[in-house]
VEXKOL-690851 format. One record per residue (C-alpha): x, y, z; residue in three letters; residue number from 0. Coordinates in nm, 3 decimals, padded with zeros to 5 digits, always signed. Example, Ala and Ser with C-alpha at 12.3 -4.5 7.8 and 13.67 -1.06 7.14 Angstrom:
<rec><x>+01.230</x><y>-00.450</y><z>+00.780</z><type>ALA</type><seq>0</seq></rec>
<rec><x>+01.367</x><y>-00.106</y><z>+00.714</z><type>SER</type><seq>1</seq></rec>
//
This chain:
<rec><x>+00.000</x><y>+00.000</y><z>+00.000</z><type>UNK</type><seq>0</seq></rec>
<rec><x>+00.285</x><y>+00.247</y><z>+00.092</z><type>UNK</type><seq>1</seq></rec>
<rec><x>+00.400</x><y>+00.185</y><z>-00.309</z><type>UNK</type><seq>2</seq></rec>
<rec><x>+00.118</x><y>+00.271</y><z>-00.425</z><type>UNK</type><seq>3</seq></rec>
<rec><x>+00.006</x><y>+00.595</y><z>-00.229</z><type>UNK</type><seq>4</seq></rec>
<rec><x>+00.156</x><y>+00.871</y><z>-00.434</z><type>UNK</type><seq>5</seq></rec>
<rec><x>-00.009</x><y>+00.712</y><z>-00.775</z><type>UNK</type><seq>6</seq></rec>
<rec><x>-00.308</x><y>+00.702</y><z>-00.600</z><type>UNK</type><seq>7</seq></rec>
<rec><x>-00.302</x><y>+01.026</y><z>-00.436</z><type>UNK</type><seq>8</seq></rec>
<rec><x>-00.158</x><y>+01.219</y><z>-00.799</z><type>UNK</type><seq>9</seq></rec>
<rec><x>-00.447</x><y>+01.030</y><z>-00.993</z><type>UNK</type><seq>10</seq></rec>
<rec><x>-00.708</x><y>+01.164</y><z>-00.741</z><type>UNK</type><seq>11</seq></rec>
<rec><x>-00.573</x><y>+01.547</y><z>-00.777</z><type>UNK</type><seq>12</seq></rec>
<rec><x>-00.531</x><y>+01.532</y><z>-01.110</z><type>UNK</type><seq>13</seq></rec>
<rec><x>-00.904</x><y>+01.395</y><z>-01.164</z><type>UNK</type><seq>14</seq></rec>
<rec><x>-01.037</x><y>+01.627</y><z>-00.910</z><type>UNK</type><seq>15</seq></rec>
<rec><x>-00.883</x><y>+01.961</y><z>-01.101</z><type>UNK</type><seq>16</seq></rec>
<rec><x>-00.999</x><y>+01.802</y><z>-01.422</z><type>UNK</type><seq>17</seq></rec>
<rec><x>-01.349</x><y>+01.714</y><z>-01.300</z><type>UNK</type><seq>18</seq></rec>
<rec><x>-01.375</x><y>+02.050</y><z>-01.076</z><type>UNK</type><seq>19</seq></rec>
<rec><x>-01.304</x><y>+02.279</y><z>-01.362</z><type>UNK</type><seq>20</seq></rec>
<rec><x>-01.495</x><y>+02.128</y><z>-01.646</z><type>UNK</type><seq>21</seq></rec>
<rec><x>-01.818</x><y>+01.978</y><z>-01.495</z><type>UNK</type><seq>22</seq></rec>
<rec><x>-02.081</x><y>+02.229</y><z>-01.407</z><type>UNK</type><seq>23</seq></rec>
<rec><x>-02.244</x><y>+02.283</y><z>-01.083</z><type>UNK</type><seq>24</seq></rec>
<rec><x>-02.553</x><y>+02.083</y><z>-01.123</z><type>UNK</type><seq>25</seq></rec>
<rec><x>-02.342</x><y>+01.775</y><z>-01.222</z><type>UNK</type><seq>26</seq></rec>
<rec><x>-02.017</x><y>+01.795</y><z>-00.982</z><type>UNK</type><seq>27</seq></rec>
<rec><x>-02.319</x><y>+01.796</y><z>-00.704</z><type>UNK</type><seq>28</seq></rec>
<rec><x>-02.461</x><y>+01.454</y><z>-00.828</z><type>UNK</type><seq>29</seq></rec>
<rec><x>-02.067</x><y>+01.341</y><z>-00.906</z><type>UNK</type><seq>30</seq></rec>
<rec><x>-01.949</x><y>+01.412</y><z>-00.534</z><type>UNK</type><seq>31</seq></rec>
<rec><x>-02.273</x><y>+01.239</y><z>-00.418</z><type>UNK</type><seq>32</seq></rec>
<rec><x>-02.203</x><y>+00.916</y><z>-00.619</z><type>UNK</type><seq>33</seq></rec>
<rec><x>-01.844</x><y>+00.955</y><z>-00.565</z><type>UNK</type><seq>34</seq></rec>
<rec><x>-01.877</x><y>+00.974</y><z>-00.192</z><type>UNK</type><seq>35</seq></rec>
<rec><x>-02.208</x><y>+00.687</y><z>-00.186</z><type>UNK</type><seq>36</seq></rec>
<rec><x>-01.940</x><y>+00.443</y><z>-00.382</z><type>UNK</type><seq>37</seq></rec>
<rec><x>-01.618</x><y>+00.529</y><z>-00.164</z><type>UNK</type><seq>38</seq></rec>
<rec><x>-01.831</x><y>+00.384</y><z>+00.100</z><type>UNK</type><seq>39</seq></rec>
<rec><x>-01.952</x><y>+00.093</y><z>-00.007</z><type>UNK</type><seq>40</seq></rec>
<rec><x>-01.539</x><y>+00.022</y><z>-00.095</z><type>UNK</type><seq>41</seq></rec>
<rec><x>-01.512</x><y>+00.076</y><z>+00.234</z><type>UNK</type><seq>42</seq></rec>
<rec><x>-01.721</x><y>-00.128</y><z>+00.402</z><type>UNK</type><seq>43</seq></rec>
<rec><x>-01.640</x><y>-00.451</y><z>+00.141</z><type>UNK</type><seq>44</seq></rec>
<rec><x>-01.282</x><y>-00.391</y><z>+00.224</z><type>UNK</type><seq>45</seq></rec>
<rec><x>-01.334</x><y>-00.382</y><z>+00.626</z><type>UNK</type><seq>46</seq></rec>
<rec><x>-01.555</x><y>-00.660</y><z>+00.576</z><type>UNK</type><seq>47</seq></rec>
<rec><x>-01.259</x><y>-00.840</y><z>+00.395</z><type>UNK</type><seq>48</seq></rec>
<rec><x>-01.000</x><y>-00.758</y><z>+00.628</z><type>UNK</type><seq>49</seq></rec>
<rec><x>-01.244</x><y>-00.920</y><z>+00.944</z><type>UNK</type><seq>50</seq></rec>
<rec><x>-01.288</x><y>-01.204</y><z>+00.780</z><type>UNK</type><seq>51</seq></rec>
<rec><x>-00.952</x><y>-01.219</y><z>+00.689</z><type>UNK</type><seq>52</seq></rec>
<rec><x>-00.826</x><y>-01.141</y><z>+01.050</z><type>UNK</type><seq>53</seq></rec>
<rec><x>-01.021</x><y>-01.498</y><z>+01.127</z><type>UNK</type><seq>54</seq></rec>
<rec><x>-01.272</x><y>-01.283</y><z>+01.372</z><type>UNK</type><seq>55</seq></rec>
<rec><x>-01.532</x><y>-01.576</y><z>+01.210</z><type>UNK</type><seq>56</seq></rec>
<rec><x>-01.336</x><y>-01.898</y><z>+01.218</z><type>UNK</type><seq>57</seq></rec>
<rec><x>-01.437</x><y>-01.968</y><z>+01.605</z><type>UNK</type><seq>58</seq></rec>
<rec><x>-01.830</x><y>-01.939</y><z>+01.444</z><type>UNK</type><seq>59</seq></rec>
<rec><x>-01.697</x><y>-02.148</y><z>+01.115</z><type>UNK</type><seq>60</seq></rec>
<rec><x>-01.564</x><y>-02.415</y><z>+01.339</z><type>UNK</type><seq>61</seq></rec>
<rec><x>-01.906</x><y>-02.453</y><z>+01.522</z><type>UNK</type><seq>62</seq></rec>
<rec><x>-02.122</x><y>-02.456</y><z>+01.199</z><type>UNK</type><seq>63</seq></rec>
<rec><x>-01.906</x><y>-02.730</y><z>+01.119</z><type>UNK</type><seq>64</seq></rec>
<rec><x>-01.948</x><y>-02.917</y><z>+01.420</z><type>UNK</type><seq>65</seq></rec>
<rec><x>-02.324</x><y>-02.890</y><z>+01.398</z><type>UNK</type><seq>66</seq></rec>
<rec><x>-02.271</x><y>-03.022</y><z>+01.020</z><type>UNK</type><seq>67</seq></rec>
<rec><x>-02.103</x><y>-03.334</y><z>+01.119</z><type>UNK</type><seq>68</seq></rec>
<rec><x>-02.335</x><y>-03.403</y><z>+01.396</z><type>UNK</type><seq>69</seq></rec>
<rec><x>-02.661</x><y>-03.370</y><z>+01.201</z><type>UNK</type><seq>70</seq></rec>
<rec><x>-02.561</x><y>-03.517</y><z>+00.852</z><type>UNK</type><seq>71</seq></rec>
<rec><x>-02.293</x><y>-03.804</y><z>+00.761</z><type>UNK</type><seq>72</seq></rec>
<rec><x>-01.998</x><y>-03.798</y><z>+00.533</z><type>UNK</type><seq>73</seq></rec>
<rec><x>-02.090</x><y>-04.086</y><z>+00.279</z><type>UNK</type><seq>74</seq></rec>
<rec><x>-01.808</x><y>-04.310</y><z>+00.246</z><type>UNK</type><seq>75</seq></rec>
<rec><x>-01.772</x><y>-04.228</y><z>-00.114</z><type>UNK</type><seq>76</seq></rec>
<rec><x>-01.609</x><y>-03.942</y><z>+00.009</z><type>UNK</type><seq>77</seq></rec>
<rec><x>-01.407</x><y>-04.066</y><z>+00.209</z><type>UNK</type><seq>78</seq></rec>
<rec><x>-01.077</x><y>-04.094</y><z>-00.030</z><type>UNK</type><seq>79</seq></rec>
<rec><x>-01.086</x><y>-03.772</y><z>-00.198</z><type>UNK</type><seq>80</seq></rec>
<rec><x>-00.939</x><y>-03.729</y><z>-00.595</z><type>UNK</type><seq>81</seq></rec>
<rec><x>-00.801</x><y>-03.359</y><z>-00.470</z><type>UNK</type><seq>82</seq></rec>
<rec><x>-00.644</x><y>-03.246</y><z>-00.204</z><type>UNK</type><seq>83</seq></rec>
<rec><x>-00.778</x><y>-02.949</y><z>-00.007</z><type>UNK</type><seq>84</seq></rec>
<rec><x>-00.514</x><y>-02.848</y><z>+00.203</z><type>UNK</type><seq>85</seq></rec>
<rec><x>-00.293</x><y>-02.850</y><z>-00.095</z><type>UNK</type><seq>86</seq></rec>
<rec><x>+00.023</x><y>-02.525</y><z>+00.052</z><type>UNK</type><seq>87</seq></rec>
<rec><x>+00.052</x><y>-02.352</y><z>-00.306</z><type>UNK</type><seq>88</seq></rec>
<rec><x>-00.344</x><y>-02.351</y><z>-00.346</z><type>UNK</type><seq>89</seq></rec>
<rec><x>-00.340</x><y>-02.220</y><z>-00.015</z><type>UNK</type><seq>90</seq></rec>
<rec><x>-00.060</x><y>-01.922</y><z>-00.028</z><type>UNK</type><seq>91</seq></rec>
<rec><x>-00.214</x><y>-01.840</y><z>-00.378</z><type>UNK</type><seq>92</seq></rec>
<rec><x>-00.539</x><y>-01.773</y><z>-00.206</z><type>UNK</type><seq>93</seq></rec>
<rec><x>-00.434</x><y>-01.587</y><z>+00.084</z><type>UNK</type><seq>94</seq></rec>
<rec><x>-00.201</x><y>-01.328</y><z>-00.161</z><type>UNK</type><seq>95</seq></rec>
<rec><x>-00.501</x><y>-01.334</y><z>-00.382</z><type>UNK</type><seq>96</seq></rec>
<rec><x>-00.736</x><y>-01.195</y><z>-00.088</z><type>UNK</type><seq>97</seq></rec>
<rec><x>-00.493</x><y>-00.990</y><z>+00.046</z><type>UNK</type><seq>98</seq></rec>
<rec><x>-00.454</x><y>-00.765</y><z>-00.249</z><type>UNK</type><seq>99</seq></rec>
<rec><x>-00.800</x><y>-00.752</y><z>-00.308</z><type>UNK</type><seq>100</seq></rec>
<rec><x>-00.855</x><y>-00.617</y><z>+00.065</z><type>UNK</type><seq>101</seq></rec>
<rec><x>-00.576</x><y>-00.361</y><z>-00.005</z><type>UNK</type><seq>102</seq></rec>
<rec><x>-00.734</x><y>-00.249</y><z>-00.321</z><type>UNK</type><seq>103</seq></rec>
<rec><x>-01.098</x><y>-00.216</y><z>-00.242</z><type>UNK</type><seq>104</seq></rec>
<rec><x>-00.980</x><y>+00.022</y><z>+00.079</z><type>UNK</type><seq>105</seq></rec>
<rec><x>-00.706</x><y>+00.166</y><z>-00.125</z><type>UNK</type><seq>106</seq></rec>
<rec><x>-00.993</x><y>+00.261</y><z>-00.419</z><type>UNK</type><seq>107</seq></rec>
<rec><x>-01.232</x><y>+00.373</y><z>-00.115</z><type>UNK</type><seq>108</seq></rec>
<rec><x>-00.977</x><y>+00.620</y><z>+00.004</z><type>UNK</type><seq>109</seq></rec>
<rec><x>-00.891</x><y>+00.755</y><z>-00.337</z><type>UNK</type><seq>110</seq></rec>
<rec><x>-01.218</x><y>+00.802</y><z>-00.426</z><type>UNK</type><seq>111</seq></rec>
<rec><x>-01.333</x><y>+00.934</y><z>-00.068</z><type>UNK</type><seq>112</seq></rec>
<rec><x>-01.062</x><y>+01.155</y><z>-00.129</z><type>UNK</type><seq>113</seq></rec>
<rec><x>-01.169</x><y>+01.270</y><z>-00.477</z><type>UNK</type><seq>114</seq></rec>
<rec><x>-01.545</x><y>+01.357</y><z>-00.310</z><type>UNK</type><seq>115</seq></rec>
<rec><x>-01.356</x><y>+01.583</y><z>-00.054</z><type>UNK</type><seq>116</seq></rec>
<rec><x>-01.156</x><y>+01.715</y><z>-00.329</z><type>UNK</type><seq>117</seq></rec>
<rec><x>-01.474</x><y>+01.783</y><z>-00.527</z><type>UNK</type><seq>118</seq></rec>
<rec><x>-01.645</x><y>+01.914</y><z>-00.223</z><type>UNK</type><seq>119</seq></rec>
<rec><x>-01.374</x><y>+02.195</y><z>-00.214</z><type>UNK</type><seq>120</seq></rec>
<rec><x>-01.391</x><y>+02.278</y><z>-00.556</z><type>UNK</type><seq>121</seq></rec>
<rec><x>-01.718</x><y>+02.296</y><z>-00.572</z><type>UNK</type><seq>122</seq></rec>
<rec><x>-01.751</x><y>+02.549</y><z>-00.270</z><type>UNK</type><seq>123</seq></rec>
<rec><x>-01.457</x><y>+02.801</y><z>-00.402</z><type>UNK</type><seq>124</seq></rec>
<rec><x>-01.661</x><y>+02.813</y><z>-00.763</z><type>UNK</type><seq>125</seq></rec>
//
């Protein structure tokens, strides 16, 4: 995330003097609206991600499971599965895959809270 900060941060100014001067007042109202309405919904996905990913749920996951095994059998079938679940490389690629989709969806939802804020000045000093 610190890598990426000043791209972020330049793309955000440069859209918000670009957006600011052009757009009139009606529409940089409705754009700072929908801006801001997206940046949190970003937001809230990405703290949602990073929860889950922080295993706040597992000690809920592990009872659901319980309850699972106590109400309804494995059939033997399944017993000797073809692929292996636990498999390390499946395993690291998911975790890096979830990790940089938690850093982008709160990286986006600061850039683009940012560009509302941004907006909000511009619009006021117009």
């Amino acid at each position: 995330m610190k890598k990426r900060f000043p791209y972020w941060s330049a793309i955000t100014i440069l859209g918000c003097l670009g957006v600011g001067v052009t757009a009139s007042s009606a529409t940089l109202l409705t754009v700072i609206n929908q801006s801001f309405l997206f940046s949190l919904f970003l937001l809230i996905a990405g703290g949602l991600a990073a929860v889950v990913r922080s295993g706040f749920f597992s000690v809920f996951a592990a009872g659901f499971r319980q309850l699972k095994q106590m109400f309804f059998r494995k059939p033997r079938v399944l017993g000797e599965d073809l692929y292996q679940t636990d498999d390390p490389s499946f395993q690291s690629k998911k975790e890096t895959f979830f990790q940089r989709g938690t850093s982008l969806l709160i990286e986006a939802g600061l850039s683009l809270a940012l560009f509302s804020i941004g907006l909000t000045i511009t619009y006021y000093l117009k």
